[in-house]
C-alpha positions in Angstrom: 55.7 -43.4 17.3 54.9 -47.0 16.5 56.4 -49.0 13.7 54.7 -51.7 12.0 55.5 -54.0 9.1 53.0 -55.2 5.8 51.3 -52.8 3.1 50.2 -50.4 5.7 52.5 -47.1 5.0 51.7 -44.4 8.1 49.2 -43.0 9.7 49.5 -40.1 12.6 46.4 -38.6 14.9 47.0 -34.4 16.8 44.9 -35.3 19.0 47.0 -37.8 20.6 50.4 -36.5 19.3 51.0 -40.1 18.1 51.8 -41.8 14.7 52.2 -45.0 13.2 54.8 -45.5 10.8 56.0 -48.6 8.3 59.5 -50.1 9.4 61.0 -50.1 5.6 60.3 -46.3 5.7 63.7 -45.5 7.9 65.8 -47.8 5.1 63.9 -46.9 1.9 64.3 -43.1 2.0 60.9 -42.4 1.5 58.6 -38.9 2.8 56.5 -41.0 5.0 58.0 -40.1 7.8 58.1 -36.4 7.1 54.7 -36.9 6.2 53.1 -38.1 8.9 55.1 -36.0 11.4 53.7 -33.3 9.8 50.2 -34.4 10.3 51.2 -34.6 14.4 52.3 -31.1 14.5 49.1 -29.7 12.9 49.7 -29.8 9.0 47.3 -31.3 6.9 47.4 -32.3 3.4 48.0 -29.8 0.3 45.1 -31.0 -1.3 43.5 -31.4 1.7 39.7 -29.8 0.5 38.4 -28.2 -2.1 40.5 -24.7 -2.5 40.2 -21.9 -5.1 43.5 -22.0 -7.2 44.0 -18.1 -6.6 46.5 -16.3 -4.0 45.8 -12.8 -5.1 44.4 -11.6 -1.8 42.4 -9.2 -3.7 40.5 -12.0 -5.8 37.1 -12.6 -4.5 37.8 -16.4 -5.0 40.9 -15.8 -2.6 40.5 -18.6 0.1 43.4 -20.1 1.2 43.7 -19.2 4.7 40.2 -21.0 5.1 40.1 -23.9 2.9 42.4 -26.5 2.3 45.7 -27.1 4.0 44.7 -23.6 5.3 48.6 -22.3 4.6 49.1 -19.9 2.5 52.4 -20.6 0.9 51.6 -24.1 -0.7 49.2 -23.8 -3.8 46.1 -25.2 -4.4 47.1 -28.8 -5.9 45.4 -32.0 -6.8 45.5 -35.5 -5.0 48.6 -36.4 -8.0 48.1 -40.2 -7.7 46.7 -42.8 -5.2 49.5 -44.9 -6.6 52.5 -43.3 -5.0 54.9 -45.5 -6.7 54.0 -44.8 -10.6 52.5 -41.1 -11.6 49.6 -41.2 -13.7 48.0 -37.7 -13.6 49.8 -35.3 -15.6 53.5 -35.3 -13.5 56.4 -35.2 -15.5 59.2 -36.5 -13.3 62.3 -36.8 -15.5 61.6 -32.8 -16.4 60.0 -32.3 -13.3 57.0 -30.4 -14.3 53.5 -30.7 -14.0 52.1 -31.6 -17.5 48.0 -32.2 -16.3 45.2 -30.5 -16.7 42.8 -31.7 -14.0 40.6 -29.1 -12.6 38.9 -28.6 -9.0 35.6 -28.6 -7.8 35.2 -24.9 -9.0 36.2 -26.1 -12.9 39.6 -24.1 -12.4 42.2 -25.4 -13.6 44.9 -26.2 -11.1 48.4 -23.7 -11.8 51.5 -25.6 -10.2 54.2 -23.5 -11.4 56.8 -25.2 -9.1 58.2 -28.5 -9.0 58.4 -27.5 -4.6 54.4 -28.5 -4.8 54.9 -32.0 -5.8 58.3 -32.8 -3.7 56.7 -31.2 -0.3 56.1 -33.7 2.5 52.2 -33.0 2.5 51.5 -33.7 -1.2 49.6 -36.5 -2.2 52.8 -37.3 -4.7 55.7 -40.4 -5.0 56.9 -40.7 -1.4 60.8 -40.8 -2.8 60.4 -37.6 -4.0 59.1 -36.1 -0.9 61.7 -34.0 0.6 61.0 -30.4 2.2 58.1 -28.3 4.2 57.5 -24.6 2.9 58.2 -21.7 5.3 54.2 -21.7 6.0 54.1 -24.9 6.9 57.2 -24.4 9.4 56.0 -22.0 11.1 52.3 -23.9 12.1 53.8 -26.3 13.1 56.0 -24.2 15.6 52.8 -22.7 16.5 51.4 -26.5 17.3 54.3 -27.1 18.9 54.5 -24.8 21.3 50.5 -24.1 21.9 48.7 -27.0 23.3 47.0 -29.5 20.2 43.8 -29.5 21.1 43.3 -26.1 21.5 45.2 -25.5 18.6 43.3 -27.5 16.4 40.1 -26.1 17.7 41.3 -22.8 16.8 42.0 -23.0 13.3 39.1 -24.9 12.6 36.5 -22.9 9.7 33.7 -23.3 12.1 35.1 -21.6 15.5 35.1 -17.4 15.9 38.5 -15.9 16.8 38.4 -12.0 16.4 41.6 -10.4 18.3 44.0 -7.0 18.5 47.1 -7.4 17.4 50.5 -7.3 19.7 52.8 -6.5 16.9 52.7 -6.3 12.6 54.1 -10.4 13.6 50.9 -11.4 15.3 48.8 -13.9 13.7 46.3 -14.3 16.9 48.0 -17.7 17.9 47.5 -17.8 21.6 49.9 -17.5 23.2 51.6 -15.3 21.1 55.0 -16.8 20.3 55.3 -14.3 17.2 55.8 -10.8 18.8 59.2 -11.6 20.6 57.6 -10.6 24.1 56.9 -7.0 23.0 53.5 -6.9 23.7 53.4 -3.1 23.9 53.4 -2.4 20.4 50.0 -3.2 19.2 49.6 -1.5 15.3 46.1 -2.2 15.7 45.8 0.8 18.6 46.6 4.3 17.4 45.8 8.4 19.2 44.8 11.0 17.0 44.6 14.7 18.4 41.7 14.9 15.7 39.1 13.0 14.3 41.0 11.5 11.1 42.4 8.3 12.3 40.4 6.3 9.9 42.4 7.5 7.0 45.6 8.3 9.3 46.6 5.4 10.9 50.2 6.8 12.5 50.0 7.0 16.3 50.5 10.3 17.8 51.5 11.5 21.6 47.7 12.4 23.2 47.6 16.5 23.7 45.8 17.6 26.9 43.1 20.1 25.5 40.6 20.6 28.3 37.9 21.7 25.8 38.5 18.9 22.9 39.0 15.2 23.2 41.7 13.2 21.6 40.4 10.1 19.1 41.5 6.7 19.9 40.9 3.9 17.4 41.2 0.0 17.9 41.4 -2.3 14.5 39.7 -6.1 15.2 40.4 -8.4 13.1 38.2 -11.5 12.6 40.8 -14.4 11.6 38.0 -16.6 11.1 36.4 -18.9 9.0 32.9 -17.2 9.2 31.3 -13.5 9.7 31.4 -12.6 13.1 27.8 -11.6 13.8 27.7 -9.0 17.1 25.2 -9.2 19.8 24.4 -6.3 22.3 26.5 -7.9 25.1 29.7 -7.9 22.4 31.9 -5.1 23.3 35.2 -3.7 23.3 36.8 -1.5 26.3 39.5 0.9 26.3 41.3 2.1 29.4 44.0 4.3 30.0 47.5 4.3 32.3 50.2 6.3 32.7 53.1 4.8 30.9 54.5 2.2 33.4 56.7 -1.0 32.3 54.9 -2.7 35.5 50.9 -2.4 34.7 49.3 -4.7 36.6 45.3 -6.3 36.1 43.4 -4.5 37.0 45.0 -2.0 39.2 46.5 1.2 37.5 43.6 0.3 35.0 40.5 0.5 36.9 41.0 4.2 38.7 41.5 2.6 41.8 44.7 4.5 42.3 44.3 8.0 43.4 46.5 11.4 44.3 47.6 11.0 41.5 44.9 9.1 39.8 47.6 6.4 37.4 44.5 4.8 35.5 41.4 4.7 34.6 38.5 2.9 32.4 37.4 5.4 29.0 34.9 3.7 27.4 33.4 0.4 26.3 31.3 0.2 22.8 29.3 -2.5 21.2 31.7 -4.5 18.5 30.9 -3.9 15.0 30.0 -7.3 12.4 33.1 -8.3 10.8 33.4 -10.4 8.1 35.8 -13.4 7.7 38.9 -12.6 7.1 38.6 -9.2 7.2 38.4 -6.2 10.2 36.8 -3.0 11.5 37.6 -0.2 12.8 36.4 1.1 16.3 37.0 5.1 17.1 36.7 6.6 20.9 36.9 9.8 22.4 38.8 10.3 25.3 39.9 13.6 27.2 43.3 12.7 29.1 44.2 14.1 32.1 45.8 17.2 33.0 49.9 16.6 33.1 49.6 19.2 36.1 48.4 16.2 38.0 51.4 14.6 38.0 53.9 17.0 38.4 54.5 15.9 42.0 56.2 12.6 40.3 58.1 14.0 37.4 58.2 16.9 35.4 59.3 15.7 32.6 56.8 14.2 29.8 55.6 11.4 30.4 52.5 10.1 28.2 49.9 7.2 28.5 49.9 3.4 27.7 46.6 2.2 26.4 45.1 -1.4 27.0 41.6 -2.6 24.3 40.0 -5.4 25.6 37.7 -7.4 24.1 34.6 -9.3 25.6 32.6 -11.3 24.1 31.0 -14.6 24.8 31.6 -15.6 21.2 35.4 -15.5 21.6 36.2 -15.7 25.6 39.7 -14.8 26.9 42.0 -18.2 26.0 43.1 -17.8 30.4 41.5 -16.1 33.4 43.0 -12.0 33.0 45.9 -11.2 34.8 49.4 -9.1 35.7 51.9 -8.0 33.7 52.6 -8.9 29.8 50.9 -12.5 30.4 47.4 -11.0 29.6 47.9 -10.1 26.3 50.6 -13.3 25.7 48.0 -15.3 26.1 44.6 -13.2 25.2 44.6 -12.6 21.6 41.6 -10.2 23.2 43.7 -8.4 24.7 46.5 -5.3 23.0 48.9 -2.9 24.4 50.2 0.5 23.2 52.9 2.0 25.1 55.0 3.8 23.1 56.6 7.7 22.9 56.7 9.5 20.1 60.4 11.6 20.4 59.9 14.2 17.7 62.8 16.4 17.3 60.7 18.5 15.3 58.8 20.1 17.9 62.2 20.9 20.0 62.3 19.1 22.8 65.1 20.7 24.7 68.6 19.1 25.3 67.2 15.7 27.2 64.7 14.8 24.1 62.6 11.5 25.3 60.1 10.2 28.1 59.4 9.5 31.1 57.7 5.9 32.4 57.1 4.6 35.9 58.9 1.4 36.4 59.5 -0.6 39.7 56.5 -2.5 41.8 53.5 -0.5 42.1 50.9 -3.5 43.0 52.9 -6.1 44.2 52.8 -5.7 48.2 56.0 -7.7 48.3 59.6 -7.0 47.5 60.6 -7.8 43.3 64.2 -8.2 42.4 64.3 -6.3 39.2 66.3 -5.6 36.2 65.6 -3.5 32.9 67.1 -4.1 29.2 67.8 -1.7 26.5 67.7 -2.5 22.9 66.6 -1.7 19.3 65.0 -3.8 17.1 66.8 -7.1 16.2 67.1 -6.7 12.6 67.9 -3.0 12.7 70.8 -2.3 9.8 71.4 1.3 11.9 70.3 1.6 15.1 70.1 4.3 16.7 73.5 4.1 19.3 74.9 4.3 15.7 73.8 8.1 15.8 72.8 9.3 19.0 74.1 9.0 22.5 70.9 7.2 24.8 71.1 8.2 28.1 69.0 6.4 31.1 68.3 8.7 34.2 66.6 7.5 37.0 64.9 9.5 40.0 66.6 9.4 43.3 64.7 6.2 44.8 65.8 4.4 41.9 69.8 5.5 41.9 69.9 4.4 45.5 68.6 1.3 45.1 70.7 0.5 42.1 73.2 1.7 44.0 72.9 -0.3 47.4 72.6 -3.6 44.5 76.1 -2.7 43.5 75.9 -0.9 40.5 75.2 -3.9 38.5 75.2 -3.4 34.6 75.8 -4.8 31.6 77.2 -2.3 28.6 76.1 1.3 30.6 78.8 3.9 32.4 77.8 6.8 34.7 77.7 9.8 33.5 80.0 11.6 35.6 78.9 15.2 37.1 75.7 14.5 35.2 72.8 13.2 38.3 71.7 9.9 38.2 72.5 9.3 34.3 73.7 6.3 32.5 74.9 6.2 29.1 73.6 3.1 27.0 77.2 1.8 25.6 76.3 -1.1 22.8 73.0 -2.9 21.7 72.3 -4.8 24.9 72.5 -3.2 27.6 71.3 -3.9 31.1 70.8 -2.9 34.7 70.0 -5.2 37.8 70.1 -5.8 41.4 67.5 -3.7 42.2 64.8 -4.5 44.6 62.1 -2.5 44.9 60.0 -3.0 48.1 56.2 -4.0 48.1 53.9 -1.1 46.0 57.5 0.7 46.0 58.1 2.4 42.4 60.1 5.2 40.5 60.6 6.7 37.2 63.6 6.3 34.4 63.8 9.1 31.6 65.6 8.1 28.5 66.7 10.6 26.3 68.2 10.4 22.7 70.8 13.0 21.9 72.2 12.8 18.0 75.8 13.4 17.1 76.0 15.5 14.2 78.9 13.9 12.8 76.9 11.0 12.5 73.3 11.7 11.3 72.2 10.4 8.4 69.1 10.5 6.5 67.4 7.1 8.2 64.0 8.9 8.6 63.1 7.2 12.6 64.4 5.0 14.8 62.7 2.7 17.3 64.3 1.5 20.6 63.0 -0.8 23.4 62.7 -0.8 27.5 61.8 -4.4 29.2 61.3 -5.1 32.6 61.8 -8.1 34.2 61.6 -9.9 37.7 65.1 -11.3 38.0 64.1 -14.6 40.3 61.3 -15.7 37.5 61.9 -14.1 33.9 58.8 -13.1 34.3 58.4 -9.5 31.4 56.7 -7.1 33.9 56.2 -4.6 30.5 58.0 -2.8 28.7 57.7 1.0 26.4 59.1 2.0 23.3 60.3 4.9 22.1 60.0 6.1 18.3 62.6 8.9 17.6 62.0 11.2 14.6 65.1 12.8 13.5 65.0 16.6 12.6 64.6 17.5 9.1 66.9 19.7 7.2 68.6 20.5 10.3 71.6 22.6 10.1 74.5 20.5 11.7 77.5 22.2 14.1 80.9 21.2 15.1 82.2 21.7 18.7 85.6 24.3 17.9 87.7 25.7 20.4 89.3 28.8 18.6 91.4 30.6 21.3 93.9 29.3 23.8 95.5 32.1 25.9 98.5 31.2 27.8 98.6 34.3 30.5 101.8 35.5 32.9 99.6 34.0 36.1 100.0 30.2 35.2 96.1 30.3 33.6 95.0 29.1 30.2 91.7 30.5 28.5 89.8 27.8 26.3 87.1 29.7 24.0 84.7 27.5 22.6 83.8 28.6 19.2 80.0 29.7 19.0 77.5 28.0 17.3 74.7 29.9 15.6 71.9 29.1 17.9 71.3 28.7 21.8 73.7 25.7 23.0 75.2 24.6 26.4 78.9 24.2 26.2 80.2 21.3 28.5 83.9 21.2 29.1 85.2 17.6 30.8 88.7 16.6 32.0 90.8 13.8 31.0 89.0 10.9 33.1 85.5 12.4 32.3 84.5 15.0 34.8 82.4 17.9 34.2 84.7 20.7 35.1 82.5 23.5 33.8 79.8 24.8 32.0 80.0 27.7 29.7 81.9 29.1 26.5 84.8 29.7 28.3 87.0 27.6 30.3 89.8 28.6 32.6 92.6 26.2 33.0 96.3 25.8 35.2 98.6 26.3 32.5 100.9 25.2 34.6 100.1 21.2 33.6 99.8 20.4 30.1 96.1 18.3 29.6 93.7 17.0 27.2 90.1 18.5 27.6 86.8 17.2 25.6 84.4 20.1 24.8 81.0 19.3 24.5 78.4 21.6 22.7 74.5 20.1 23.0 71.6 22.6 21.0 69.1 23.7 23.8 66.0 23.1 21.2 66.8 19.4 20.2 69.9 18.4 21.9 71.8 17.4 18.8 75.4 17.5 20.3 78.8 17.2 18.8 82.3 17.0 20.9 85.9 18.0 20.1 89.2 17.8 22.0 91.6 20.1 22.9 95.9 19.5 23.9 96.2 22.6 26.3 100.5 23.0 26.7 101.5 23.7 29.8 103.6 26.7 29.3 106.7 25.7 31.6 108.5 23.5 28.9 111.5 21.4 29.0 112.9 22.7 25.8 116.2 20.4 25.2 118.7 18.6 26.5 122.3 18.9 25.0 124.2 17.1 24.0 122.2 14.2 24.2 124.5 11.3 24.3 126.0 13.0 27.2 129.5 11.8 29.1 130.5 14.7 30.8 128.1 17.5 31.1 124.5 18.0 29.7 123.0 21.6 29.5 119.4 21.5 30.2 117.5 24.6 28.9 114.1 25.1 30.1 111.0 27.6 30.7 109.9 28.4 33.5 109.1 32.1 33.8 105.9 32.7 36.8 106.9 29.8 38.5 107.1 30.0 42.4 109.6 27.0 42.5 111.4 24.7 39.8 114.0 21.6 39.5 115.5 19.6 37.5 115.0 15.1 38.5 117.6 12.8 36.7 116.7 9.0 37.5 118.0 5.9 36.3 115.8 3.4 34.5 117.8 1.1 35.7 118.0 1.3 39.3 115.6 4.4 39.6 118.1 6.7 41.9 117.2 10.0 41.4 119.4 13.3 41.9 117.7 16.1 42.1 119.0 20.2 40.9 117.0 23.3 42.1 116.6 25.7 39.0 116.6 29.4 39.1 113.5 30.3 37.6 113.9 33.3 35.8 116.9 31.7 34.1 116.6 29.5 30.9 119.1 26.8 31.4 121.6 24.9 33.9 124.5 23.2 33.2 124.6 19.7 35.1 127.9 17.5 36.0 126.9 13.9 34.4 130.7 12.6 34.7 129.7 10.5 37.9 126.8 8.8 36.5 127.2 5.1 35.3 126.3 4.7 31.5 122.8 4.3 31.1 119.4 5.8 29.7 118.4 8.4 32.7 114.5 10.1 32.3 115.4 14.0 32.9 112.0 15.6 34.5 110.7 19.0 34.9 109.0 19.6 38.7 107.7 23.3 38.6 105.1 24.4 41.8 105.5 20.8 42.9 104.0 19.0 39.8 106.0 16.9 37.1 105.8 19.2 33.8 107.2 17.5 31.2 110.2 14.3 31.2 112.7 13.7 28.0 115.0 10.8 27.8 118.7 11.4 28.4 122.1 8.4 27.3 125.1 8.8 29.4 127.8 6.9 28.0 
């Protein structure tokens, strides 16, 4: 910034980043600053060419992302005055309206319904009045901010083709894309139909292997031109498929250079259809996926396929040289991911409902320290841990090596008794310290299990996986998982309705039965799986808390209950109780092999301890010796502490 004194107000240049501003202007409370600073970062004037007055996109008129200040959010306005100290065309200050009726090149009258066109910093208008940007012109000049100027500027000039997929419903095809919060996986503009109706159905479906039928594949380009893009024979647009991976690297697991299993593979390239400015097409591919008996050797479980559109076209060359990871499509408006799972519960999934992805270092031939986050959306009212248990399990390669890193984690507990299985415990969560040696990889199922005390009618849910190298920051990939709910689903409660105390120092839980086919899960008090079945067997002999879990085989909705099991060797009373003399303890303890009786001071914690007859029901104990005191009376029966009460001797 330079300052300079005389008549001369501002003036700034982009392509230097520079601007020249009056002195007085920091004193006098004028716009110019704003103003000009708004020129640096890649805003131009409101009235900056001639614009149609319309922002009904559906007008034919409709222009403004082309013409003018090329935002959207500021209207179509006149150059108010070239005397910025007095208003002369039509601007009512003291009620601040606009009063005028000047018209633009096409005879329309401009329509400034808001006193926020004349006061913005890019108005032609009385500096002192000057005093905000709209949201439109915020977020450019973010965009100019963070992408290089000249570029920039090229970009979004009328005369220069830019056709691109999108990364997310966010994207705007600024490269890089600063606008899809590093989930480049997601693109809306990629979607798998297991017919040929995805130009009316645009929903994204799992791909079905049929060996005899292909699956359709359809790619949306949009041309965010100024111009018709007009497509030449060499213009095309290729589609590959990989097996869902949150490390795909360029080009490998892309080009079918991977084999037993084959991970990847080109599908087809086609010639790009014209598209007009400001509008898009369209493009629809057959494609027969693989057999999912060809990678049975590396999981069983399902396990779909990420998609990758490129386009390639001398017209609009990639913004950087193609390369690993999520930086291709970061910076490649050309370039669009779709890794995502559908998680129907519809189709009954079983008790684990989710996917499978390969995650680690497949094409790296060098040791990656690695880490992976878990999370839903960010602006998600009820996400999905509101509802559902997630649960990570990872194959044995990748347990060990989290396990050898120290069992580093941020929000996620092992799931005791359960094989390799964390549970997700708040919105971010994390694991880390793992390194996974050169071309070294593994797999990670998560699975989504609701609690049916909790459902409620949200209709899906979405929730993320990242990778990341730990030593750069570098996003590897990612996948994301879209969970469908089950409709009109009959909900359960875990019941236990039986609990027989038997002669042999055994207690029978029962779990109540649910009306359809249902693992029953019992756990102890410091979350073990003790069993598995309706009916649990338990020493009656220790009184204990036990959690029953009930998950449905078809969908794995679950619900949990606990259950106070008495031990049925009881210390029944203590009288009396102040005691000076004598204290008459009765007890239980029929089927017992051995019993006593502990008195201990709380205050020096010297015990004396009385054997019991066990087939009696009460003992009669000499106190008169003890010093006045409070004394914890505990029952020992089969060498195990049963039950204590609190006993005054005074």
């Amino acid at each position: 910034m330079y300052l300079v004194q005389g008549e001369f107000q501002g003036q700034a240049s982009r392509s230097y980043a520079m601007t020249t501003i009056n002195i007085n202007a920091f004193f006098n409370g004028t716009g110019i600053i704003g103003h000009e600073m708004g020129h640096v970062f890649g805003l131009s004037h409101t009235h900056a060419s001639c614009e149609h007055v319309t922002r009904n996109v559906n007008d034919p008129n409709y222009d403004a992302p082309c013409t003018g200040d090329r935002v959207v959010d500021t209207n179509a306005v006149p150059s108010f005055t070239g005397d910025f100290e007095n208003f002369s065309d039509g601007v009512d200050v003291e009620n601040q309206t606009y009063i005028g009726a000047i018209t633009n090149c096409h005879q329309e009258t401009y329509d400034l319904v808001t006193w926020q066109d004349i006061t913005n910093f890019m108005a032609y208008s009385n500096w002192n009045l000057q005093d905000h940007f709209s949201i439109g012109q915020a977020i450019r000049m973010r965009e100019s901010i963070i992408v290089n100027n000249s570029y920039y500027n090229n970009k979004f000039s009328s005369n220069t083709i830019d056709i691109y997929v999108r990364n997310s419903t966010d994207d705007v095809g600024v490269e890089p894309d600063i606008h899809s919060n590093m989930i480049l996986w997601r693109s809306p503009d990629i979607w798998v139909r297991n017919q040929a109706d995805g130009f009316v159905v645009q929903e994204h479906e799992n791909a079905e292997y049929d060996p005899n039928n292909p699956v359709y594949v359809y790619v949306r380009i949009n041309n965010k031109s100024c111009q018709d893009f007009v497509a030449t024979p060499i213009d095309t647009l290729k589609l590959h498929w990989a097996k869902a991976s949150t490390s795909l690297g360029w080009p490998t697991l892309w080009d079918g250079s991977t084999s037993n299993p084959t991970l990847g593979a080109p599908i087809n390239a086609v010639n790009l259809p014209n598209i007009a400015a400001g509008e898009s097409e369209i493009v629809e591919f057959e494609w027969y996926p693989p057999n999912p008996v060809d990678f049975e050797s590396i999981s069983n479980d399902p396990w779909h396929f990420c998609l990758l559109a490129r386009i390639l076209s001398p017209q609009d060359p990639m913004n950087v040289p193609e390369q690993a990871g999520q930086n291709n499509a970061y910076y490649n408006n050309n370039i669009a991911n779709k890794n995502i799972s559908i998680v129907d519960l519809n189709e009954d999934l079983g008790v684990e409902p989710g996917a499978t992805v390969l995650i680690g270092n497949p094409v790296k031939t060098y040791p990656v320290l690695t880490e992976f986050e878990f999370f839903p959306p960010q602006n998600d009212p009820h996400p999905i841990l509101e509802e559902a248990e997630v649960i990570v399990t990872l194959d044995d390669y990748t347990w060990n090596l989290w396990l050898a890193g120290g069992k580093k984690g941020i929000a996620v507990r092992e799931v005791k008794g359960g094989g390799n299985k964390l549970r997700i415990l708040s919105k971010e969560a994390k694991i880390s310290n793992i390194m996974f040696g050169g071309k070294e990889w593994g797999t990670m199922h998560l699975s989504f299990n609701f609690l049916t005390e909790e459902v409620t009618n949200k209709p899906n849910y979405l929730y993320h996986l990242k990778q990341i190298e730990s030593e750069s920051g570098i996003v590897t990939g990612g996948e994301s998982y879209e969970i469908i709910p089950k409709f009109n689903r009959l909900m359960f409660m875990a019941q236990v309705d039986q609990v027989n105390n038997t002669t042999n120092q055994t207690s029978i839980l029962q779990a109540t039965a649910i009306n359809e086919p249902a693992i029953y899960n019992w756990y102890d008090e410091e979350g073990n799986l003790m069993h598995s079945g309706q009916q649990l067997n338990v020493n009656s002999a220790i009184a204990q808390t036990y959690k029953l879990e009930i998950i449905a085989e078809a969908d794995g909705y679950k619900d949990y209950t606990n259950i106070y099991a008495d031990s049925s060797y009881k210390l029944q009373s203590l009288s009396p109780n102040p005691a000076s003399s004598q204290v008459t303890v009765n007890y239980q303890t029929a089927g017992a092999d051995s019993g006593y009786i502990s008195i201990t001071s709380t205050q020096t914690a010297i015990s004396n301890n009385y054997i019991l007859d066990v087939n009696a029901a009460s003992v009669n104990i000499d106190v008169s010796a003890y010093p006045t005191g409070t004394y914890v009376v505990a029952l020992n029966c089969n060498g195990e502490i049963v039950e204590t009460k609190n006993l005054i001797i005074q």
